[in-house]
py3Dmol code that shows the C-alpha trace and the ligand (Angstrom):
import py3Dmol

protein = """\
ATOM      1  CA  UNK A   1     160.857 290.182  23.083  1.00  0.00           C
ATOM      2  CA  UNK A   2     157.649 288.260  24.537  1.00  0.00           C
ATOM      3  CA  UNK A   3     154.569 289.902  23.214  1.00  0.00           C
ATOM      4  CA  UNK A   4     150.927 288.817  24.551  1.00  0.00           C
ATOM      5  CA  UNK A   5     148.394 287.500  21.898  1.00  0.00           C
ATOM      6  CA  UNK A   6     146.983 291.134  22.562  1.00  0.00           C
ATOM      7  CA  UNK A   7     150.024 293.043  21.480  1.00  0.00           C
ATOM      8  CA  UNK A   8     150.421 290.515  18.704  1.00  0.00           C
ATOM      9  CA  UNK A   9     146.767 290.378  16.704  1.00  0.00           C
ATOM     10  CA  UNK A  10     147.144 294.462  16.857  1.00  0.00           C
ATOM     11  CA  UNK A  11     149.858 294.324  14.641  1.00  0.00           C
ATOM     12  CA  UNK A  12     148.128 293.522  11.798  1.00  0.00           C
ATOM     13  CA  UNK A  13     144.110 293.864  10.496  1.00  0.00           C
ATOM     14  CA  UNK A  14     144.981 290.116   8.486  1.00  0.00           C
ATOM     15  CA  UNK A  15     147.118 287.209  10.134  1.00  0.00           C
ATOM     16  CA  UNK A  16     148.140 285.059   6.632  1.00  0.00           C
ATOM     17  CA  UNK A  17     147.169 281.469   7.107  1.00  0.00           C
ATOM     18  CA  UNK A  18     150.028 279.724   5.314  1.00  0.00           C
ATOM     19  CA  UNK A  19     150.461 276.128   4.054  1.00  0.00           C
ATOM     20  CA  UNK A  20     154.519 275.547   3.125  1.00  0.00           C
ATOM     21  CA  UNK A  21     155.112 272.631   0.857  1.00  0.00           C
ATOM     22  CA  UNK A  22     159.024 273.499   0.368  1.00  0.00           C
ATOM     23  CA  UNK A  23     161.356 275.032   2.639  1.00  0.00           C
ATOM     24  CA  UNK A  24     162.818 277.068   0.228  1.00  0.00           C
ATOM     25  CA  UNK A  25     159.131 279.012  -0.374  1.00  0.00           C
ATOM     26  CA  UNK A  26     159.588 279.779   3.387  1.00  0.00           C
ATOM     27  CA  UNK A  27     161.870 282.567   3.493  1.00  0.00           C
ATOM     28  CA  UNK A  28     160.437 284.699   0.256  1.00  0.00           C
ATOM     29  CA  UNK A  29     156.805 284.231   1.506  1.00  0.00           C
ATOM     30  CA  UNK A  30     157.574 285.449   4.664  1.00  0.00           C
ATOM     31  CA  UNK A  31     159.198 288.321   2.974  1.00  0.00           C
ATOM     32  CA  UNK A  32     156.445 289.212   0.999  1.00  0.00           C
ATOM     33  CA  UNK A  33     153.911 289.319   3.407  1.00  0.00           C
ATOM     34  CA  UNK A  34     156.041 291.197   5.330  1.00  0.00           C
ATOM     35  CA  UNK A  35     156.882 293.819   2.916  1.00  0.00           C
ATOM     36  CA  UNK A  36     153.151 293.623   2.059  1.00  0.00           C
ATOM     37  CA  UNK A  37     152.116 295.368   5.778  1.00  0.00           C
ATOM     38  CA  UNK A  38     151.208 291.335   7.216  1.00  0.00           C
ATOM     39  CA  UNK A  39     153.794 290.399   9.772  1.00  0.00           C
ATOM     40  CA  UNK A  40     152.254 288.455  11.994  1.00  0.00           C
ATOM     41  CA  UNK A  41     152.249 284.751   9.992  1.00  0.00           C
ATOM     42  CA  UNK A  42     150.674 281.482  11.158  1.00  0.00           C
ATOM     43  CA  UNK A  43     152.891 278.760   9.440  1.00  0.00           C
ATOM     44  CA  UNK A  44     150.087 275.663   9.387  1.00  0.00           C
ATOM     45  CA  UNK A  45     151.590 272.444  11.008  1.00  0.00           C
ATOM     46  CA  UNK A  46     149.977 270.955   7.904  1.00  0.00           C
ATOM     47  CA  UNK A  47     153.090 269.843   6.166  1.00  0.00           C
ATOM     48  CA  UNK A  48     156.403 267.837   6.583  1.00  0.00           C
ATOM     49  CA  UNK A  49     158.639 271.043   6.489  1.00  0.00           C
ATOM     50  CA  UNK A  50     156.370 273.070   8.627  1.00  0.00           C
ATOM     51  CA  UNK A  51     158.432 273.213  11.839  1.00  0.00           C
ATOM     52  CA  UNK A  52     161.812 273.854   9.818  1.00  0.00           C
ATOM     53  CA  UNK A  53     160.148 276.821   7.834  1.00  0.00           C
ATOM     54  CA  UNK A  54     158.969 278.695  11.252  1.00  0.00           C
ATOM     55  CA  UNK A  55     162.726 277.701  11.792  1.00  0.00           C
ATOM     56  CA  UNK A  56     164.458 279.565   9.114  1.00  0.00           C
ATOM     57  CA  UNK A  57     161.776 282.411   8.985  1.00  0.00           C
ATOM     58  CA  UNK A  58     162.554 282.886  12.999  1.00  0.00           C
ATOM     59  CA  UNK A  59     166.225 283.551  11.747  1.00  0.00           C
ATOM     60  CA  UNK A  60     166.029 284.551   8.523  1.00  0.00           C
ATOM     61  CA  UNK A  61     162.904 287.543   8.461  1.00  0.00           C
ATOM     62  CA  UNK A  62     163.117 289.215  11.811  1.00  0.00           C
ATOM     63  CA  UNK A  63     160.415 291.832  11.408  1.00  0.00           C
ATOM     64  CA  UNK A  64     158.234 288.856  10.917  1.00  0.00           C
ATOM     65  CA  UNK A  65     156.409 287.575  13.969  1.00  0.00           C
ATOM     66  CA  UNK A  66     156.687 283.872  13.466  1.00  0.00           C
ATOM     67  CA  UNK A  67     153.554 281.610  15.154  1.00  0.00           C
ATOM     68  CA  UNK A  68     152.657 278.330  14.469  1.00  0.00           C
ATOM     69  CA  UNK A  69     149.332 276.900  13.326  1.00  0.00           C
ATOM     70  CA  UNK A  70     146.869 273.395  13.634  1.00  0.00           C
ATOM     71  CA  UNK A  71     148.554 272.759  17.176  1.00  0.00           C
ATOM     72  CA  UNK A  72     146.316 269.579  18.084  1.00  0.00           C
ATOM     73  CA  UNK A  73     149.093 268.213  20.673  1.00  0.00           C
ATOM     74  CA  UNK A  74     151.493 269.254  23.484  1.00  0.00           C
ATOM     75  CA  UNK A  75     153.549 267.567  21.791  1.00  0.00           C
ATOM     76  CA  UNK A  76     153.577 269.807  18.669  1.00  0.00           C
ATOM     77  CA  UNK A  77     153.634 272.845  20.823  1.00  0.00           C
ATOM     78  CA  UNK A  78     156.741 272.156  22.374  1.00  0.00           C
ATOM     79  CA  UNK A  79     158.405 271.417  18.767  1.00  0.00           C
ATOM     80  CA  UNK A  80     157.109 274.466  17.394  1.00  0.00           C
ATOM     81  CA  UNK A  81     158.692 276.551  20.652  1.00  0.00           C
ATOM     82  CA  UNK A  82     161.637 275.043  20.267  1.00  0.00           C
ATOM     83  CA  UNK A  83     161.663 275.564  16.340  1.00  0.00           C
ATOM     84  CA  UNK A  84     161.064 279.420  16.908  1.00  0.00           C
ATOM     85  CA  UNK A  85     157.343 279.798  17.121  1.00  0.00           C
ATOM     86  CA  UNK A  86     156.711 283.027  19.094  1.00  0.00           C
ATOM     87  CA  UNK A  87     153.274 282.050  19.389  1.00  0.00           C
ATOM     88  CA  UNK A  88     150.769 279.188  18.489  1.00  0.00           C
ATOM     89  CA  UNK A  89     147.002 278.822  17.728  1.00  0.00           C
ATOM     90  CA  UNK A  90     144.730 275.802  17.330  1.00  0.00           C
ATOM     91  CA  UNK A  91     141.692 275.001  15.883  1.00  0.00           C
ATOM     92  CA  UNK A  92     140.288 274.168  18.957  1.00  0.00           C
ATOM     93  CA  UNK A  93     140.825 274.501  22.862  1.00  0.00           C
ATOM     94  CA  UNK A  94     141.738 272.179  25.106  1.00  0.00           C
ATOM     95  CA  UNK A  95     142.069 272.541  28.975  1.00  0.00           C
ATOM     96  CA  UNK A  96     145.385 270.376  28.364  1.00  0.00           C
ATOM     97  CA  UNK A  97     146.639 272.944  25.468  1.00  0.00           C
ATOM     98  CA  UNK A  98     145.547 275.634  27.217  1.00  0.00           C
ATOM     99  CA  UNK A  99     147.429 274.479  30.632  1.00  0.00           C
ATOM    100  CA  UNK A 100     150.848 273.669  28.614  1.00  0.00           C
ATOM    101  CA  UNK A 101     150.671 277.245  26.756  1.00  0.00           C
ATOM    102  CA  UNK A 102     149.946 278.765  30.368  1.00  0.00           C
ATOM    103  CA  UNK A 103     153.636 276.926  31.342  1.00  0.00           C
ATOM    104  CA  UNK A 104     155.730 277.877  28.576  1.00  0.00           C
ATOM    105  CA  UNK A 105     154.441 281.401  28.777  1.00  0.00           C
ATOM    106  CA  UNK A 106     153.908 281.103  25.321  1.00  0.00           C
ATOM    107  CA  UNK A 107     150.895 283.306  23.631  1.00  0.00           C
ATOM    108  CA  UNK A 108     148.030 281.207  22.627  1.00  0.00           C
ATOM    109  CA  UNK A 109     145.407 281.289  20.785  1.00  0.00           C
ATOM    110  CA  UNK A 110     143.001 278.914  21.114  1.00  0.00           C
ATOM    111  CA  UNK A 111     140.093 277.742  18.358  1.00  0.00           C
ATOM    112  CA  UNK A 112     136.225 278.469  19.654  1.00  0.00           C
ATOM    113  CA  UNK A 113     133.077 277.442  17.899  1.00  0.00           C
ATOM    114  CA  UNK A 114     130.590 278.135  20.388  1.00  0.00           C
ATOM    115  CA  UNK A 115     129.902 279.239  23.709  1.00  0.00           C
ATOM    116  CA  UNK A 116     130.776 276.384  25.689  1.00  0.00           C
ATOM    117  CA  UNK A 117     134.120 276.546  24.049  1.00  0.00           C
ATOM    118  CA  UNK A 118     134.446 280.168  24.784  1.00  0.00           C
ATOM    119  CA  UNK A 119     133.867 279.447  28.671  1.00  0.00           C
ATOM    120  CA  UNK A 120     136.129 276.423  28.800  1.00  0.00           C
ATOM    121  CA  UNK A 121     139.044 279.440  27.183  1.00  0.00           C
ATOM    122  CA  UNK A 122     137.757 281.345  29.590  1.00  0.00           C
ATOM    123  CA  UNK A 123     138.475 278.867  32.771  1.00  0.00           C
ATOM    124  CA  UNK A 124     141.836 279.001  31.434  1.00  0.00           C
ATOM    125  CA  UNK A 125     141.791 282.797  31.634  1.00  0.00           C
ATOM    126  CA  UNK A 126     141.832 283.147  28.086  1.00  0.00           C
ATOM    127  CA  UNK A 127     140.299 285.738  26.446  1.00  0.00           C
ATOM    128  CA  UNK A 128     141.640 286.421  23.069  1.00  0.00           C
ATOM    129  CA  UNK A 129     139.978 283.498  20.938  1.00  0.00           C
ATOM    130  CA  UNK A 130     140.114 282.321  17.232  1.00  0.00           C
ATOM    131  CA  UNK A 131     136.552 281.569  15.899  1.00  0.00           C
ATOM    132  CA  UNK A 132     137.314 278.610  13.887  1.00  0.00           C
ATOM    133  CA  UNK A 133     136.007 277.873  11.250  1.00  0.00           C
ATOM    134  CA  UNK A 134     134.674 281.751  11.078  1.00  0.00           C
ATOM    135  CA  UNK A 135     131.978 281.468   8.207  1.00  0.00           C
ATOM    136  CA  UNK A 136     130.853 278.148   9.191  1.00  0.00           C
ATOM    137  CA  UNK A 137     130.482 278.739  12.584  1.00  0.00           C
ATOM    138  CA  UNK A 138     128.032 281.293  12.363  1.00  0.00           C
ATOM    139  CA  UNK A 139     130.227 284.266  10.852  1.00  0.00           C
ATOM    140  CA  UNK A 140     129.488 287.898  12.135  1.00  0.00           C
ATOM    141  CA  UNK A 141     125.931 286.288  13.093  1.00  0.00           C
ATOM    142  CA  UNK A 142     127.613 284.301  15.728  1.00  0.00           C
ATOM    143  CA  UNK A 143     130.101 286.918  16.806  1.00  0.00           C
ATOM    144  CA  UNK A 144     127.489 289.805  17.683  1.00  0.00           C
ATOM    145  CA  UNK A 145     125.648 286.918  19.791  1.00  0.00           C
ATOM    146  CA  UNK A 146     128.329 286.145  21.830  1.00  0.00           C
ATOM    147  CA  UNK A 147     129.386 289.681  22.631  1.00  0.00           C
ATOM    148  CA  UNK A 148     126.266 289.536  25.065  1.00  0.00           C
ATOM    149  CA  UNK A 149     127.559 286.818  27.374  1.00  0.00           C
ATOM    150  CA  UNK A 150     130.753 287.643  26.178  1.00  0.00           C
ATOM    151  CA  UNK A 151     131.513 290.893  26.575  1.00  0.00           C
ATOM    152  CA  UNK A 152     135.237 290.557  27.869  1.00  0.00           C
ATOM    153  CA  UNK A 153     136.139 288.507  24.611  1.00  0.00           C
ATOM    154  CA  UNK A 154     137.837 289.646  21.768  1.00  0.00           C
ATOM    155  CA  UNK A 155     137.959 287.199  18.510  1.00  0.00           C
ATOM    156  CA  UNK A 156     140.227 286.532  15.389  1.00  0.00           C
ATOM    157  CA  UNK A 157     137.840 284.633  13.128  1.00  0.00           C
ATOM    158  CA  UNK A 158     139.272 282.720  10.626  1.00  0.00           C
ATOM    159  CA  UNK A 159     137.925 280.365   7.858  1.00  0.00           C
ATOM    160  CA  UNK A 160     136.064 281.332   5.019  1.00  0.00           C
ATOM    161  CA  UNK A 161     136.878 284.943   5.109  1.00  0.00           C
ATOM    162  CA  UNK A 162     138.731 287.027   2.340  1.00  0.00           C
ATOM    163  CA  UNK A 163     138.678 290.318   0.330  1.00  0.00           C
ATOM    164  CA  UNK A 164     134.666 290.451  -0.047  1.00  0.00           C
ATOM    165  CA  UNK A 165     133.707 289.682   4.060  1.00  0.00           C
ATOM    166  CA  UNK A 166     136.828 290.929   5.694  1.00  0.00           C
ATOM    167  CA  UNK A 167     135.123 294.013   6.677  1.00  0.00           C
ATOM    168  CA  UNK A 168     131.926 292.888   8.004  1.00  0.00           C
ATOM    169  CA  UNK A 169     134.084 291.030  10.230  1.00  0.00           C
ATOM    170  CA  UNK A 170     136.650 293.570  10.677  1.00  0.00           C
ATOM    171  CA  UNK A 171     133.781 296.660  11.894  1.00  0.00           C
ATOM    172  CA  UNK A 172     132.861 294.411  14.691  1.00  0.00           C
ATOM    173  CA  UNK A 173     133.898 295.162  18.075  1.00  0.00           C
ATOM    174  CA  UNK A 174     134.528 292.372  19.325  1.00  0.00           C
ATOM    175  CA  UNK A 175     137.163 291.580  16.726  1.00  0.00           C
ATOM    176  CA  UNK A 176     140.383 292.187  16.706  1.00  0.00           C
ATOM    177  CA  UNK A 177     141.680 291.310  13.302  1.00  0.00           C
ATOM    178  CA  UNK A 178     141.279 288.501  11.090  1.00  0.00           C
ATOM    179  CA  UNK A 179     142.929 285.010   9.742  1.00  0.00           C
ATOM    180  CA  UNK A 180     142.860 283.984   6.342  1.00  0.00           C
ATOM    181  CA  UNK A 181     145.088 282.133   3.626  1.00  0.00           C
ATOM    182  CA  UNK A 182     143.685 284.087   0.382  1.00  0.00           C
ATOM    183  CA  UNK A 183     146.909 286.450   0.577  1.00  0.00           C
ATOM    184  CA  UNK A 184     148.683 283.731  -0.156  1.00  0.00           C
ATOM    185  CA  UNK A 185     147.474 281.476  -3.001  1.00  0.00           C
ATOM    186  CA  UNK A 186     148.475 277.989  -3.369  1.00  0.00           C
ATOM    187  CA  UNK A 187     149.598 279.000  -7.278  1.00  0.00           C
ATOM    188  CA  UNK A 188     151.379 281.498  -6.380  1.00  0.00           C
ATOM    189  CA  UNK A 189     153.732 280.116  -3.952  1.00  0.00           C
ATOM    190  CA  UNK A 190     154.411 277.236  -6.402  1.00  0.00           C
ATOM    191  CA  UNK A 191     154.544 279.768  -9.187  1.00  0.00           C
ATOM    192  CA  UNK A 192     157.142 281.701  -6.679  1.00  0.00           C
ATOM    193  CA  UNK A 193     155.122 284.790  -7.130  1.00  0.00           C
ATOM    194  CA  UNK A 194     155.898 286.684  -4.400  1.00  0.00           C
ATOM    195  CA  UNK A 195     155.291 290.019  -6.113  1.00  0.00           C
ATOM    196  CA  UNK A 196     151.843 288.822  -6.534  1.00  0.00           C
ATOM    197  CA  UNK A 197     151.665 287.806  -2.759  1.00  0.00           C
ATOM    198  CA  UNK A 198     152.910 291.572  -1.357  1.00  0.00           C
ATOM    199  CA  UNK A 199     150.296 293.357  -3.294  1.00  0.00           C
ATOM    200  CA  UNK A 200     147.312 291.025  -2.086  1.00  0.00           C
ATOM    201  CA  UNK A 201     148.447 291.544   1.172  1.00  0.00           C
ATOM    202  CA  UNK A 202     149.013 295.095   0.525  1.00  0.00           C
ATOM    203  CA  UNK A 203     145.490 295.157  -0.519  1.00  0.00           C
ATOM    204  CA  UNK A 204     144.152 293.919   2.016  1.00  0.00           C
ATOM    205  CA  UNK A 205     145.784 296.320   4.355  1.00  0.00           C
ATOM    206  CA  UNK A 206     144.278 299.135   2.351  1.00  0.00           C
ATOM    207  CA  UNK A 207     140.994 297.189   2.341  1.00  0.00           C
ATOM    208  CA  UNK A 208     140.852 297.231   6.424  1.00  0.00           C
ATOM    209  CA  UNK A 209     142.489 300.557   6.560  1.00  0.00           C
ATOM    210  CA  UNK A 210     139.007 301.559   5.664  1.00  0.00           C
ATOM    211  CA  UNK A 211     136.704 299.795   8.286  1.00  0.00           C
ATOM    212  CA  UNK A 212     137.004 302.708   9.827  1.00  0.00           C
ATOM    213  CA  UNK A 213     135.451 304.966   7.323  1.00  0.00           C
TER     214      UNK A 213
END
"""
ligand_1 = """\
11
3PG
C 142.427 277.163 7.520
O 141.874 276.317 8.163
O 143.181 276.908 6.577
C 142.283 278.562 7.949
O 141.181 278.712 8.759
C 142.178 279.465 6.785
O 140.949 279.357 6.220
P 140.686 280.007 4.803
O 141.472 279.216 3.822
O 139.200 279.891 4.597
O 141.150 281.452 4.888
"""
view = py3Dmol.view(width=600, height=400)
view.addModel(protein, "pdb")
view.setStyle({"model": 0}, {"cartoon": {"style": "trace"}})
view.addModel(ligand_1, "xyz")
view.setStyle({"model": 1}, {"stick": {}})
view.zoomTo()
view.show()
């Protein structure tokens, strides 16, 4: 089932950030964060094993929604499709990204870091953005600005946030939910700790839960 990057970031209030150095961590992590409340997972083109991980996650952990993360090429997005990726975000946006996601019908989310970068998204008709990186960038300082030029953009900022910032992030309006890699530690996935890894993520569900209040 196609979903847009709309239906997609409302899934979850936290989209894990994850770095995989071994395939075999792929499978349980995903598992974790998905019995943790976090389905939506960005698997980081950051390592060797990346594309086969979104590969066995895409058959291995079907209530997970499997995207694919760093996407700095064409190239790379069409590996990652073919791999299983059901969607794919970069760090940045480019009009050539942006036109290749448009083709494959593929949800994208592109990286913004100011307001230039939100119009060339925008061109693209691209609405749902990542502010990348999130806390350098400007944070929740830089999001309420652009919501007055901006007002038909919704954001998933990412970088820099975890459990003490998520909220002021999380009780703006013009975000949707939030990235981050702090529900899954580096020691943890080498320790194999996936216990560990469903309760921070659990947590952090609770934690946004309560935006609200
Ligand atoms: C990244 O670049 O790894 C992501 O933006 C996650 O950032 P974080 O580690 O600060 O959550």
């Amino acid at each position: 089932m196609t979903h847009t990057i709309e239906e997609l970031l409302t899934l979850a209030p936290v989209i894990p950030v994850l770095v995989i150095d071994n395939l075999d961590d792929a499978v349980p992590l995903a598992a974790a964060l998905v019995a943790g409340g976090l389905p939506v997972l960005e698997i980081t083109l950051r390592t060797s094993v990346a594309l086969a991980a979104i590969e066995a996650i895409a058959a291995s952990v079907p209530e997970a929604m499997v995207g694919v993360g760093t996407v700095t090429s064409t190239v790379e997005m069409e590996q990652s499709i073919n791999a299983g990726a059901t969607f794919a975000v970069s760090p940045g946006c480019t009009s050539e990204l942006a036109t290749k996601a448009a083709g494959f019908e593929l949800p994208y989310l592109p990286g913004v870091a100011n307001p230039s970068d939100v119009m060339r998204a925008l061109e693209h008709d691209l609405s749902v953005l990542k502010l990348f990186p999130a806390e350098a960038a400007g944070g929740t300082a830089m999001l309420k600005a652009l919501s007055g030029p901006f007002p038909q953009v919704r954001f998933c900022p990412t970088g820099g946030i975890g459990p003490d910032n998520m909220l002021d992030y999380l009780r703006l309006d013009n975000v949707m939910t939030i990235g981050g890699s702090w529900v899954a530690p580096k020691q943890d996935i080498a320790a194999k700790n996936w216990q560990n890894i469903t309760s921070l993520a659990a947590a952090a569900v609770r934690k946004a839960a309560s935006a609200n209040d």
